[in-house]
Biopython code that builds the backbone (N, CA, C, O; Angstrom):
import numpy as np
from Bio.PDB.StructureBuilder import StructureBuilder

atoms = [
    (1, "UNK", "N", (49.179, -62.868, 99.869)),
    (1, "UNK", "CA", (47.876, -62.749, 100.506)),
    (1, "UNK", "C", (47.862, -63.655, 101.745)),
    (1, "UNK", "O", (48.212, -64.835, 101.740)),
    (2, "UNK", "N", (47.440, -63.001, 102.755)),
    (2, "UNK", "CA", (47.716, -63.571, 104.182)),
    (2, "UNK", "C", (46.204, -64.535, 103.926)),
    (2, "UNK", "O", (45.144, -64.183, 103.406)),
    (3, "UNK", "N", (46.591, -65.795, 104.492)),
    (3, "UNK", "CA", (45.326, -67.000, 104.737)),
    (3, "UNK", "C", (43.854, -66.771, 104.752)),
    (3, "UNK", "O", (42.905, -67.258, 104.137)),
    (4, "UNK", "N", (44.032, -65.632, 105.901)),
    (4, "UNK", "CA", (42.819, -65.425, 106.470)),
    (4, "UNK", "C", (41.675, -64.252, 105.378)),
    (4, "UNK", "O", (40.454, -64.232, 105.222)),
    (5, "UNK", "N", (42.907, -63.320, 104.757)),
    (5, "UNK", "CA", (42.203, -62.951, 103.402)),
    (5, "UNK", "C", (41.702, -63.671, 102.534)),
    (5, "UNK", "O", (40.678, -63.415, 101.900)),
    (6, "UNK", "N", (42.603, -64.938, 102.406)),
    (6, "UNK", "CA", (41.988, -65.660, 101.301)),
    (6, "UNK", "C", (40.416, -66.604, 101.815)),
    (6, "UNK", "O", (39.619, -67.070, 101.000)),
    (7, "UNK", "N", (40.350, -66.652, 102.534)),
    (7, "UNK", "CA", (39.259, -67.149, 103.254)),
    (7, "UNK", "C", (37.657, -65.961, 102.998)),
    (7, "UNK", "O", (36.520, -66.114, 102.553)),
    (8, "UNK", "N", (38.490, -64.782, 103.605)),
    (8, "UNK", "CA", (37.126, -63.598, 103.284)),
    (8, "UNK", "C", (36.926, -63.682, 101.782)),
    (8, "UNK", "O", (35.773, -63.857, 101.387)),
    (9, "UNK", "N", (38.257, -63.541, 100.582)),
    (9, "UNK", "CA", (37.484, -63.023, 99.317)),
    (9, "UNK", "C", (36.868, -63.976, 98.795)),
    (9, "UNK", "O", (36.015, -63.642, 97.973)),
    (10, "UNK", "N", (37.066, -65.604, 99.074)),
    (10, "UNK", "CA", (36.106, -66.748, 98.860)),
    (10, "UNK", "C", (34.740, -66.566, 99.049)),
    (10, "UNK", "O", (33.918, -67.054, 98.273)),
    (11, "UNK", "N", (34.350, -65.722, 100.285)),
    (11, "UNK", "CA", (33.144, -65.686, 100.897)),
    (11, "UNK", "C", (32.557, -64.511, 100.093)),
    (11, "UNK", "O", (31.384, -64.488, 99.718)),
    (12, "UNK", "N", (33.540, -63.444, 99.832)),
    (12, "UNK", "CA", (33.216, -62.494, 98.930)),
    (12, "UNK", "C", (32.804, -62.878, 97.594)),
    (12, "UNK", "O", (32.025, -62.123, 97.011)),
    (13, "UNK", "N", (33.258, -64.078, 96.939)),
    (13, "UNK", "CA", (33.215, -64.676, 95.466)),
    (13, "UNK", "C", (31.863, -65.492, 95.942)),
    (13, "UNK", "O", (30.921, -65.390, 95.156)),
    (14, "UNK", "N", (31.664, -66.200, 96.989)),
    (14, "UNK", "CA", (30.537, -66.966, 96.931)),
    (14, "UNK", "C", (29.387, -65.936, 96.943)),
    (14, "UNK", "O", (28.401, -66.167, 96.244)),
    (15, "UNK", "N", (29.442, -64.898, 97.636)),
    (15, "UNK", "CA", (28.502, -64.167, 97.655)),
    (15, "UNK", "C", (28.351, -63.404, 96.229)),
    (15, "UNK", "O", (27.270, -63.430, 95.640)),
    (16, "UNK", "N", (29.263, -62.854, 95.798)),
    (16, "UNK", "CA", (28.744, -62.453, 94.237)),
    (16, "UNK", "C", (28.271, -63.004, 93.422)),
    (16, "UNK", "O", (27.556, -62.434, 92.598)),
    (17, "UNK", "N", (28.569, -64.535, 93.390)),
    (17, "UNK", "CA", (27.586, -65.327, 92.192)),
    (17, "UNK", "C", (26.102, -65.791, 92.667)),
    (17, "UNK", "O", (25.427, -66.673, 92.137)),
    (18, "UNK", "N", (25.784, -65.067, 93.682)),
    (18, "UNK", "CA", (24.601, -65.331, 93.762)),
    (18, "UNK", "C", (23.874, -63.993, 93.458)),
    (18, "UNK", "O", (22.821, -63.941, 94.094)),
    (19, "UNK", "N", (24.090, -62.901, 92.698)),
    (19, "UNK", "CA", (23.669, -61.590, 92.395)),
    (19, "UNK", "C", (23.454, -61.868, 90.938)),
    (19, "UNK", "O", (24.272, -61.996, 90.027)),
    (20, "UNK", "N", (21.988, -61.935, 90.949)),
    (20, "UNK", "CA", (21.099, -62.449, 89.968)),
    (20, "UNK", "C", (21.582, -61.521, 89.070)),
    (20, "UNK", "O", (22.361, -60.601, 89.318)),
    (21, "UNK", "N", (20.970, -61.874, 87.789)),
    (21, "UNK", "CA", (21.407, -61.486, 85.609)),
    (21, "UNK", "C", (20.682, -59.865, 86.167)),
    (21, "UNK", "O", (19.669, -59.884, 86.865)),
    (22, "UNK", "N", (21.131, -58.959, 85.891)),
    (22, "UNK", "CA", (20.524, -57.571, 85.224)),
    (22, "UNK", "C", (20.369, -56.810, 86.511)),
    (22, "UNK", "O", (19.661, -55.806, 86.585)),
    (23, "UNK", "N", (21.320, -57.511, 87.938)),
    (23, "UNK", "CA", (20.917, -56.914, 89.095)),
    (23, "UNK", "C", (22.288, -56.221, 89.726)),
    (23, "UNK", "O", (23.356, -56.520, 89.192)),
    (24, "UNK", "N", (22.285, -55.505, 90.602)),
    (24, "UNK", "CA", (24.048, -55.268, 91.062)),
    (24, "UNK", "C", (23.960, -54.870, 92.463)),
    (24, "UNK", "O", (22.964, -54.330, 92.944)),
    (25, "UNK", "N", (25.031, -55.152, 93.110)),
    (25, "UNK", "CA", (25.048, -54.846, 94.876)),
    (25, "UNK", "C", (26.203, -54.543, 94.438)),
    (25, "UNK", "O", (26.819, -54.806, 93.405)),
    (26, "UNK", "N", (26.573, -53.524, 96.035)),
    (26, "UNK", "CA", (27.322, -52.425, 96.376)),
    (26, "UNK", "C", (28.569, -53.839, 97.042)),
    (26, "UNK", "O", (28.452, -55.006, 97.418)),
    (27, "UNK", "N", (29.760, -52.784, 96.864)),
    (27, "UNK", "CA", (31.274, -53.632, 97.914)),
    (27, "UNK", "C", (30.593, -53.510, 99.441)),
    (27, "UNK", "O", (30.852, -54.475, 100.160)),
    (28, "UNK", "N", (29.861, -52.593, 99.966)),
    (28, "UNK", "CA", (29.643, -52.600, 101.419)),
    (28, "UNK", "C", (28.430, -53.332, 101.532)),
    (28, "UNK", "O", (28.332, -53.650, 102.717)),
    (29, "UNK", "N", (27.580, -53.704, 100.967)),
    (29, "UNK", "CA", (26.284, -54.797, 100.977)),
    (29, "UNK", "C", (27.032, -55.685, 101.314)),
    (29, "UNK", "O", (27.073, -55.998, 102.504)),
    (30, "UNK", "N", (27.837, -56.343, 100.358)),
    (30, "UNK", "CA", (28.452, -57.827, 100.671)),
    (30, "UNK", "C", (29.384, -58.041, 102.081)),
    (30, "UNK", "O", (29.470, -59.023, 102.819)),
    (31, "UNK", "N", (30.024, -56.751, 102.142)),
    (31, "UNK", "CA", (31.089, -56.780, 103.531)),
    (31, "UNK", "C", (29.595, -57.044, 104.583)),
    (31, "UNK", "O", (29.430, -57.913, 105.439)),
    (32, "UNK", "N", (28.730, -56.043, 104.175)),
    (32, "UNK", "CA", (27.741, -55.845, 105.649)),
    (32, "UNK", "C", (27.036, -57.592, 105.426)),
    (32, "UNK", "O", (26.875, -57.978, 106.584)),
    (33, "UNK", "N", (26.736, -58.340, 104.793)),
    (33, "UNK", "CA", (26.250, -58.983, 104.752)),
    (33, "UNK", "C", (27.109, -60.377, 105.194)),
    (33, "UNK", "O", (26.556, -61.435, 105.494)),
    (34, "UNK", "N", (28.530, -60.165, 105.174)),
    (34, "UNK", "CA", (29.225, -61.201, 105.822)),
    (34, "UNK", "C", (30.215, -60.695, 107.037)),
    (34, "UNK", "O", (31.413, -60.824, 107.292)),
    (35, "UNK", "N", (29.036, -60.024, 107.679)),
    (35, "UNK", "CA", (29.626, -59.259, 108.810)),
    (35, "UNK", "C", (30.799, -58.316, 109.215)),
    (35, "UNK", "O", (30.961, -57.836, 110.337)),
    (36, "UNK", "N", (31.486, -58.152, 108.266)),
    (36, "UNK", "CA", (32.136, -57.296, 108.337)),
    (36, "UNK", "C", (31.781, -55.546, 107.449)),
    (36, "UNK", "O", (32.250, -55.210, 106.361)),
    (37, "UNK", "N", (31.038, -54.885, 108.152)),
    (37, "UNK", "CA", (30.811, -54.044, 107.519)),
    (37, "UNK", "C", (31.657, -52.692, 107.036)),
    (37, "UNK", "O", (31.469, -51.813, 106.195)),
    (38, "UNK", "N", (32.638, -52.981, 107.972)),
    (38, "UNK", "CA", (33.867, -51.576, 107.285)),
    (38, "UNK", "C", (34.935, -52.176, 106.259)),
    (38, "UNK", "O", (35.946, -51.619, 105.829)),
    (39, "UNK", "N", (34.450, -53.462, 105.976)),
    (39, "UNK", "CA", (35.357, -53.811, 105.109)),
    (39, "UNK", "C", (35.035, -54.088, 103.542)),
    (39, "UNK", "O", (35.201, -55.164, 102.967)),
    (40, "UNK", "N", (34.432, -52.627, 102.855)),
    (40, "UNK", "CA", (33.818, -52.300, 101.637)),
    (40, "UNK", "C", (35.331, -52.446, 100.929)),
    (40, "UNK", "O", (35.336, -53.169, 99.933)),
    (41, "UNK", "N", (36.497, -51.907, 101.277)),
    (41, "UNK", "CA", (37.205, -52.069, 100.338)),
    (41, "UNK", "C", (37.967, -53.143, 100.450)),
    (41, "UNK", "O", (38.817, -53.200, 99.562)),
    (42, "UNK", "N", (37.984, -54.032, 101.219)),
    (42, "UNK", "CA", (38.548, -55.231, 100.993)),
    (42, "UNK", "C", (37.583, -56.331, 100.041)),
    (42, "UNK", "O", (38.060, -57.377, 99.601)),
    (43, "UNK", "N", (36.524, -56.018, 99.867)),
    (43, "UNK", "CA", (35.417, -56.616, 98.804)),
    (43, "UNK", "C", (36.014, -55.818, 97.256)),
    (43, "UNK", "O", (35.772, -56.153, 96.097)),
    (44, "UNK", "N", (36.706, -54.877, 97.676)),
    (44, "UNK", "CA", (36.691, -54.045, 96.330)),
    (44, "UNK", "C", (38.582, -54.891, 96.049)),
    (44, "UNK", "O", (39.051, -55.098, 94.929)),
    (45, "UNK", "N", (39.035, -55.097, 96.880)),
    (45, "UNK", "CA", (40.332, -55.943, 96.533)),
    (45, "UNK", "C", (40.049, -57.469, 96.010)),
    (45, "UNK", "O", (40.821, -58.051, 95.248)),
    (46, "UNK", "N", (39.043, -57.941, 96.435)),
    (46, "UNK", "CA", (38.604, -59.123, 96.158)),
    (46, "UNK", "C", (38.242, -59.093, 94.551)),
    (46, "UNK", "O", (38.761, -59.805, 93.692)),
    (47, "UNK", "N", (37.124, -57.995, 94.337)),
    (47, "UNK", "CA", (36.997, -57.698, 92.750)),
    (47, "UNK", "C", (37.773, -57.559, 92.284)),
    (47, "UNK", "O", (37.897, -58.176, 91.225)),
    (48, "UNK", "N", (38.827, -56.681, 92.715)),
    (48, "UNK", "CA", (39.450, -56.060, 91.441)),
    (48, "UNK", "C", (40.571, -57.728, 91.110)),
    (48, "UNK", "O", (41.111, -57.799, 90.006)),
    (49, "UNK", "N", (40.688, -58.352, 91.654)),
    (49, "UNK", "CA", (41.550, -59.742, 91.139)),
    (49, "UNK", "C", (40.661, -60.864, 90.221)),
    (49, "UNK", "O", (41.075, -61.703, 89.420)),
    (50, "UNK", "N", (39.306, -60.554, 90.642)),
    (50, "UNK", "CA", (38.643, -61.330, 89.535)),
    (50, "UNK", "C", (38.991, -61.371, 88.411)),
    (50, "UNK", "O", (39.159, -62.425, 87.798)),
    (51, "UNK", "N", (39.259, -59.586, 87.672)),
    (51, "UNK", "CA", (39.629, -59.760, 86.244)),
    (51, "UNK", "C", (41.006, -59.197, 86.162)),
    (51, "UNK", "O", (41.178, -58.241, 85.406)),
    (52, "UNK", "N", (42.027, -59.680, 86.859)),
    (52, "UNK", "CA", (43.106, -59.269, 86.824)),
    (52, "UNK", "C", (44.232, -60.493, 86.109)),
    (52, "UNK", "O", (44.174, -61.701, 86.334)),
    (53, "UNK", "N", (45.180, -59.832, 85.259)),
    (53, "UNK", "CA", (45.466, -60.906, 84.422)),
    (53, "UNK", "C", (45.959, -62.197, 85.389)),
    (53, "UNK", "O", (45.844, -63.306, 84.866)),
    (54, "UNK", "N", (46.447, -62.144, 86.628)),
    (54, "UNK", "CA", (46.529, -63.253, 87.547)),
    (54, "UNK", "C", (45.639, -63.651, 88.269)),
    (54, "UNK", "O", (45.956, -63.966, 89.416)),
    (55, "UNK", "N", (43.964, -63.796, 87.768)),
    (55, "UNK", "CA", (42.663, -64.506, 87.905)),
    (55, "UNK", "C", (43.166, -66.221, 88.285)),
    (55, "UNK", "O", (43.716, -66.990, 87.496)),
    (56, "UNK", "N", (42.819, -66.478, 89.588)),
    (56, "UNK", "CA", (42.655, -68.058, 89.476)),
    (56, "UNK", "C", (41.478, -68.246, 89.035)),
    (56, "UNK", "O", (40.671, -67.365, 88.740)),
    (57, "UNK", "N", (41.269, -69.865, 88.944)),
    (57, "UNK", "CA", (40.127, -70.826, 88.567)),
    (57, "UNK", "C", (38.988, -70.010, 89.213)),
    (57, "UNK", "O", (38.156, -69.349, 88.592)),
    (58, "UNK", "N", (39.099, -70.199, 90.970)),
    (58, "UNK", "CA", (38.210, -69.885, 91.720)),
    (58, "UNK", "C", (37.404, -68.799, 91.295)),
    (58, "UNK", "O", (36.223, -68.717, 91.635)),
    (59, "UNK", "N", (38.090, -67.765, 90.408)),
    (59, "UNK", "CA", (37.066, -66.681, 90.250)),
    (59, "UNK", "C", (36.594, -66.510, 88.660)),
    (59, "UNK", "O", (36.143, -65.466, 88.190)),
    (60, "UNK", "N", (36.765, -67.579, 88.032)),
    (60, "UNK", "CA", (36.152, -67.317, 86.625)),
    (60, "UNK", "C", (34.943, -67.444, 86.658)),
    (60, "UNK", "O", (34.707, -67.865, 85.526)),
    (61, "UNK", "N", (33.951, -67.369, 87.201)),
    (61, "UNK", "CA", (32.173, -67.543, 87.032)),
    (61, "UNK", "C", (32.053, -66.775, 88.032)),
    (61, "UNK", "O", (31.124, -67.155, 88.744)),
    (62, "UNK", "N", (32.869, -65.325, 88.644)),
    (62, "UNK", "CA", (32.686, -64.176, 89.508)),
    (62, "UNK", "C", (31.785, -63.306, 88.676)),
    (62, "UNK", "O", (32.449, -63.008, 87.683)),
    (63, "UNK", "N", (30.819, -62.857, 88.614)),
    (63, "UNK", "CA", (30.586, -61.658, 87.883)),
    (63, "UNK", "C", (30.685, -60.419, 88.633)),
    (63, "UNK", "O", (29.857, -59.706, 89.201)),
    (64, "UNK", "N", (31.915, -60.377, 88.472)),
    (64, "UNK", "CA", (32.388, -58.859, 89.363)),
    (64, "UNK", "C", (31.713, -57.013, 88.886)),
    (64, "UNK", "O", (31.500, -55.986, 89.530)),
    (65, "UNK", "N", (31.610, -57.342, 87.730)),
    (65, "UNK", "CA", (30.707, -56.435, 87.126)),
    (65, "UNK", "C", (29.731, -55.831, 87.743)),
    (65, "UNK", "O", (29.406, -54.647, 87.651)),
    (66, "UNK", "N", (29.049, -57.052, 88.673)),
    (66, "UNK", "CA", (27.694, -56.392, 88.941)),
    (66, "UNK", "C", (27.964, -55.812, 90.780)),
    (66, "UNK", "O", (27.302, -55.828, 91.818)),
    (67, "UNK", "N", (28.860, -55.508, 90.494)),
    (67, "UNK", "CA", (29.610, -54.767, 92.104)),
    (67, "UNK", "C", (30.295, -53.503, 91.485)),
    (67, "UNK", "O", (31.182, -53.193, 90.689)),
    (68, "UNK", "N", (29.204, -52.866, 92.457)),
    (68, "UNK", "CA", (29.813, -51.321, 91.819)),
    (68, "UNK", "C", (29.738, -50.685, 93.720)),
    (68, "UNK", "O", (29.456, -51.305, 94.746)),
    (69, "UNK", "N", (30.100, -49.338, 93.517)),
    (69, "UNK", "CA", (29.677, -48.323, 94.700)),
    (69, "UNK", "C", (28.766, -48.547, 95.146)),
    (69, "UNK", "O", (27.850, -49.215, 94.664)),
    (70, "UNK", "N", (28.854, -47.715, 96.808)),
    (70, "UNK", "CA", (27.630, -47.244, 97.391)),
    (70, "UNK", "C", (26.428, -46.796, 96.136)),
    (70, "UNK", "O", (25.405, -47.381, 95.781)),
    (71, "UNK", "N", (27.124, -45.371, 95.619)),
    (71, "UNK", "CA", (26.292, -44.711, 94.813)),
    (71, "UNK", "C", (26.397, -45.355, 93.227)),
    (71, "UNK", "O", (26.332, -44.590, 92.264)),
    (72, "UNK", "N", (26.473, -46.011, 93.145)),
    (72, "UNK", "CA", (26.183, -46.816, 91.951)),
    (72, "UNK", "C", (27.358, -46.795, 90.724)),
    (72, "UNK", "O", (27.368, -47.431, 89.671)),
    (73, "UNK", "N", (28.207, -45.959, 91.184)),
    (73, "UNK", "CA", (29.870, -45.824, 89.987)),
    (73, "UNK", "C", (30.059, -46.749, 90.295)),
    (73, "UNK", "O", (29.822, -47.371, 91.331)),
    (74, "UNK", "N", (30.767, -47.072, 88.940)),
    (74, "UNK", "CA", (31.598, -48.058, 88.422)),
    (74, "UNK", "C", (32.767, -48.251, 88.568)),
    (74, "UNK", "O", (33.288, -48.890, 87.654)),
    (75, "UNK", "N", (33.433, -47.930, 89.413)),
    (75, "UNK", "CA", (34.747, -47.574, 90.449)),
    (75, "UNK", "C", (35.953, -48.688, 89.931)),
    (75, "UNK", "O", (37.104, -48.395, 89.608)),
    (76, "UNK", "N", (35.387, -49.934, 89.949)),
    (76, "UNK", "CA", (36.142, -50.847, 89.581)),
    (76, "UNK", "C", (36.759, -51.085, 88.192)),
    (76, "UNK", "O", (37.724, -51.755, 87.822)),
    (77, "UNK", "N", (35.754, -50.204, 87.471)),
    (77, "UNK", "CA", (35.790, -50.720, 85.167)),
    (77, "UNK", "C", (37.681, -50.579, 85.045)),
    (77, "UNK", "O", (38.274, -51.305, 84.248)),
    (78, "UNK", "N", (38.284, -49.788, 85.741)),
    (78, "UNK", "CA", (39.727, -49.890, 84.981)),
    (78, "UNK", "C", (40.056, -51.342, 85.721)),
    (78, "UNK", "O", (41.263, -51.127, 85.832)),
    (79, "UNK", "N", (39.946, -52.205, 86.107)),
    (79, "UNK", "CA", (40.160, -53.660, 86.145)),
    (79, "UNK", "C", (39.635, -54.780, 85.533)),
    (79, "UNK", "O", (39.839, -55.976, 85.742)),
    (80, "UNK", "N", (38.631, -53.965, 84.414)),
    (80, "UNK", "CA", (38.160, -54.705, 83.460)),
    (80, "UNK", "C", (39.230, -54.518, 81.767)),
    (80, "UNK", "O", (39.863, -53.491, 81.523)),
    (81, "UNK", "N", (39.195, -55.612, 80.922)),
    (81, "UNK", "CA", (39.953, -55.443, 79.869)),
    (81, "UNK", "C", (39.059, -54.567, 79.285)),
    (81, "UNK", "O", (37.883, -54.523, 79.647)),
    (82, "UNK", "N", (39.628, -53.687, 78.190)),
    (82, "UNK", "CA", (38.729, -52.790, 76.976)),
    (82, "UNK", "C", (38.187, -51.231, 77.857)),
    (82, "UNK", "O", (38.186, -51.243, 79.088)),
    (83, "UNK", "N", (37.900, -50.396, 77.353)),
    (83, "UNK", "CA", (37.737, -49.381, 77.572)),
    (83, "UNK", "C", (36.147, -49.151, 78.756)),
    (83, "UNK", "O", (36.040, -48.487, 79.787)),
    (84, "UNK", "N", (35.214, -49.947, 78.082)),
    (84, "UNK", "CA", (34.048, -49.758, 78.588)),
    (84, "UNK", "C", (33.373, -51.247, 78.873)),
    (84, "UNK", "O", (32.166, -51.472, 78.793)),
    (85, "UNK", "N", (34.351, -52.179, 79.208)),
    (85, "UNK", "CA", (33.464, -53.387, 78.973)),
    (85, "UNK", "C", (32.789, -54.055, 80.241)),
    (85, "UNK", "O", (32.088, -55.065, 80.282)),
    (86, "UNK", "N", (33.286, -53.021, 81.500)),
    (86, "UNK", "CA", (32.067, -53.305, 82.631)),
    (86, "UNK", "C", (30.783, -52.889, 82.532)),
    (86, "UNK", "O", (29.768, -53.464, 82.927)),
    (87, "UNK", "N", (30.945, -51.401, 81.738)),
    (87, "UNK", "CA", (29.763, -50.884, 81.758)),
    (87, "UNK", "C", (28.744, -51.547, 80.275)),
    (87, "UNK", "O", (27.516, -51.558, 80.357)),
    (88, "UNK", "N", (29.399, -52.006, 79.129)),
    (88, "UNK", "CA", (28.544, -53.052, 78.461)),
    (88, "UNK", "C", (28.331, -54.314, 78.866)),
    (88, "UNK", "O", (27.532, -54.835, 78.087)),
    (89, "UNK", "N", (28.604, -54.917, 79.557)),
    (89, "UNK", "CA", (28.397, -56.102, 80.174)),
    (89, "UNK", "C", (26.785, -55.648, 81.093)),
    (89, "UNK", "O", (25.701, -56.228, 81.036)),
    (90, "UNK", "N", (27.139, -54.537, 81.813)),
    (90, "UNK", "CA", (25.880, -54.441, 82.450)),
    (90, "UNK", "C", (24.770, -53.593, 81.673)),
    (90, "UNK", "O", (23.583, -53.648, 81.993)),
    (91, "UNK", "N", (25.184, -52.916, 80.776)),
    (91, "UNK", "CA", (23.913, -52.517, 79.637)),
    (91, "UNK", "C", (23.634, -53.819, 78.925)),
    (91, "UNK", "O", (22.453, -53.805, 78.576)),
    (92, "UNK", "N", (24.301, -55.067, 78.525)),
    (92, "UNK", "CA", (24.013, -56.223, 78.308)),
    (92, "UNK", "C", (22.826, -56.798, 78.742)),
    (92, "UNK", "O", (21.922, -57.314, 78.085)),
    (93, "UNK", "N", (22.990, -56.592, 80.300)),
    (93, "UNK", "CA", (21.755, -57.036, 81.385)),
    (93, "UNK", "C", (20.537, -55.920, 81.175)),
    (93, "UNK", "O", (19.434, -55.898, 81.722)),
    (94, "UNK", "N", (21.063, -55.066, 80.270)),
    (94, "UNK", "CA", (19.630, -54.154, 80.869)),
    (94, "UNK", "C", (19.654, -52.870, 81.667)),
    (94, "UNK", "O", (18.892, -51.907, 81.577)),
    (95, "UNK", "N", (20.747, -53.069, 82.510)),
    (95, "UNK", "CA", (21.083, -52.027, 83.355)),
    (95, "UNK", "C", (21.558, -50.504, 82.365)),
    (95, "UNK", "O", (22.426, -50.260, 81.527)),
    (96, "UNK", "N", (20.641, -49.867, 82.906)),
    (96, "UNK", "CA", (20.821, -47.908, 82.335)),
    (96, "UNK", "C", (22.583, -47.393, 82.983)),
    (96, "UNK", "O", (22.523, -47.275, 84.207)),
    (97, "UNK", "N", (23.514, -47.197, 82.624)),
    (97, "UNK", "CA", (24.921, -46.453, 82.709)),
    (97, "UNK", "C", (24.952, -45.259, 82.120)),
    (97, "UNK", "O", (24.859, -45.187, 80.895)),
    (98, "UNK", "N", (25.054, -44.417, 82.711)),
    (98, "UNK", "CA", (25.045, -42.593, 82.008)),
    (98, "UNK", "C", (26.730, -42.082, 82.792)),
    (98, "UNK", "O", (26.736, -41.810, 83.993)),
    (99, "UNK", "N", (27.808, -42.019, 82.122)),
    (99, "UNK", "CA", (29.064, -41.161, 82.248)),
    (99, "UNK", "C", (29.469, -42.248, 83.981)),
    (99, "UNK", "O", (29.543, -41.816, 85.131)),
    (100, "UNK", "N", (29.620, -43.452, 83.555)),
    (100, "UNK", "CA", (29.677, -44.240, 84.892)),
    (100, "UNK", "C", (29.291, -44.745, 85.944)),
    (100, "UNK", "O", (29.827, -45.373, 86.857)),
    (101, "UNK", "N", (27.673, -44.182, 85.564)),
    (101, "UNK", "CA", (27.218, -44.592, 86.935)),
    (101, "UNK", "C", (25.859, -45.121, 86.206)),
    (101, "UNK", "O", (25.324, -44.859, 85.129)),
    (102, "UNK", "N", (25.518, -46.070, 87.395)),
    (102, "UNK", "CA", (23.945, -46.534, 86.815)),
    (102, "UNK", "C", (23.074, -45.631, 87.450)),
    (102, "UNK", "O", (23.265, -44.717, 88.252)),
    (103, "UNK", "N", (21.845, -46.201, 86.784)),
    (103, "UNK", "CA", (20.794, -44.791, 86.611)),
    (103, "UNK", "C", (19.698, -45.696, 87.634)),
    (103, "UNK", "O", (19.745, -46.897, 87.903)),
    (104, "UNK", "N", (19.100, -45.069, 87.909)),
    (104, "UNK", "CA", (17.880, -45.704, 88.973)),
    (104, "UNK", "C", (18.521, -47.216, 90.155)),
    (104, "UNK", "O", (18.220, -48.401, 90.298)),
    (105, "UNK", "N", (19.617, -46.150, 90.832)),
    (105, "UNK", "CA", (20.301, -47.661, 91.175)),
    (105, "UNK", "C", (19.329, -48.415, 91.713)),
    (105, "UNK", "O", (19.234, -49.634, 91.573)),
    (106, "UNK", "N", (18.473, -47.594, 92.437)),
    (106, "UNK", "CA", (17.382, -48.590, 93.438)),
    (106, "UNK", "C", (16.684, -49.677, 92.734)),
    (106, "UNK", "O", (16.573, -50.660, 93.467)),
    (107, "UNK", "N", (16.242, -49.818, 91.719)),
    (107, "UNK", "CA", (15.606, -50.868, 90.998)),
    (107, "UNK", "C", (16.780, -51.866, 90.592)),
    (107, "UNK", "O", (16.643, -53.026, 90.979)),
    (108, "UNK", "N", (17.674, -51.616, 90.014)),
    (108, "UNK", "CA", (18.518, -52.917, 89.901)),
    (108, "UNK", "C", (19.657, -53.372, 91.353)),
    (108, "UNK", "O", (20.616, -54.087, 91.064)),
    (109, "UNK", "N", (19.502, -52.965, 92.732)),
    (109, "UNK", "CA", (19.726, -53.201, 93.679)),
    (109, "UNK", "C", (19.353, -54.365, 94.025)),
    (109, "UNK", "O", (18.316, -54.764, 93.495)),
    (110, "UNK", "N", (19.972, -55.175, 94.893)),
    (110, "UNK", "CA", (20.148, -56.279, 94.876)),
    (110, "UNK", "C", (20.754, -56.490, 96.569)),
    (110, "UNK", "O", (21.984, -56.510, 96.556)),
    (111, "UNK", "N", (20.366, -56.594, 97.506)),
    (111, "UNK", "CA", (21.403, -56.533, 98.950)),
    (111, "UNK", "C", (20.820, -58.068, 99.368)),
    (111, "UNK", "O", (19.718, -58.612, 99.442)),
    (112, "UNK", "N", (22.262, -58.437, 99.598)),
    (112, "UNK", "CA", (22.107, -60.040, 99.902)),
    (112, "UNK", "C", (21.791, -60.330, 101.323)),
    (112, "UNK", "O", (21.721, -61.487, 101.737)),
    (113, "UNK", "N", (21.568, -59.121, 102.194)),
    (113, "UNK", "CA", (20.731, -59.528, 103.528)),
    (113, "UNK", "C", (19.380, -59.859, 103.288)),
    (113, "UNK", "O", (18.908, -60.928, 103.675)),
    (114, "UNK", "N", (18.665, -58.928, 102.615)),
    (114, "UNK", "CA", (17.175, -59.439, 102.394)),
    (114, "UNK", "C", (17.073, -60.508, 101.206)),
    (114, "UNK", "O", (15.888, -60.805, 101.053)),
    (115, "UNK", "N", (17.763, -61.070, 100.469)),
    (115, "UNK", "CA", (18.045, -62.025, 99.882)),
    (115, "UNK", "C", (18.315, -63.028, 100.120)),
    (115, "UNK", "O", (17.656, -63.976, 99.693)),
    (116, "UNK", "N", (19.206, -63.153, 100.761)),
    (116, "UNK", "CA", (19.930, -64.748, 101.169)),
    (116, "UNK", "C", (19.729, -65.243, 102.643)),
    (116, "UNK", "O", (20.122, -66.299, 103.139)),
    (117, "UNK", "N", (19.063, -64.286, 103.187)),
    (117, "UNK", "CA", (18.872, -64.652, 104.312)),
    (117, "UNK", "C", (17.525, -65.322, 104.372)),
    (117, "UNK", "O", (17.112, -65.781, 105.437)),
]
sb = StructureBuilder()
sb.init_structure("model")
sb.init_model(0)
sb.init_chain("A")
sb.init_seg("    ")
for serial, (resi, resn, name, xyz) in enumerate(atoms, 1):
    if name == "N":
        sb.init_residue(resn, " ", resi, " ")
    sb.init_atom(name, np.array(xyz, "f"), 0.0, 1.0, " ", f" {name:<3s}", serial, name[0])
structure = sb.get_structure()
């Protein structure tokens, strides 16, 4: 991983733990929100190492879970251990999941421009 990546998915990890219990933002919220907005799937490279069996320190209190799609799939769950355990983690919170995708994404939406700014 070239330096300067490791620098963005930090910013990517700082920004996910601030995505409150039972809520979820999109990979392109967070890119758009740390200015880089075409870079949805480099947020989605950043996740998918959260729960990858070579997880550093830095990302154990990531809740990568609550980063899904634009349209609300769960795109990421095969980088979670167990069959379904992104999508119980976020029925955990509350959040509705029907065949992968959450249900009323707009209510558990979460975009860290009108948030953190």
């Amino acid at each position: 991983m070239k330096p300067e990546n490791k620098n963005f998915f930090q910013k990517v990890y700082e920004v996910a733990r601030q995505i409150p219990y039972g809520r979820v933002t999109s990979y392109g919220a967070i890119a758009n929100y740390l200015g880089a907005a075409r870079s949805a799937r480099m947020v989605g490279w950043a996740m998918n190492g959260v729960n990858s069996a070579n997880a550093k320190n830095e990302t154990l209190d990531v809740p990568a879970h609550r980063v899904v799609n634009r349209k609300g799939l769960l795109t990421g769950k095969h980088h979670f251990d167990g069959t379904n355990l992104m999508q119980q983690l976020l029925e955990s919170e509350g959040i509705v999941v029907v065949e992968n995708q959450i249900q009323n994404l707009e209510t558990y939406f979460w975009d860290p421009i009108k948030e953190l700014e």
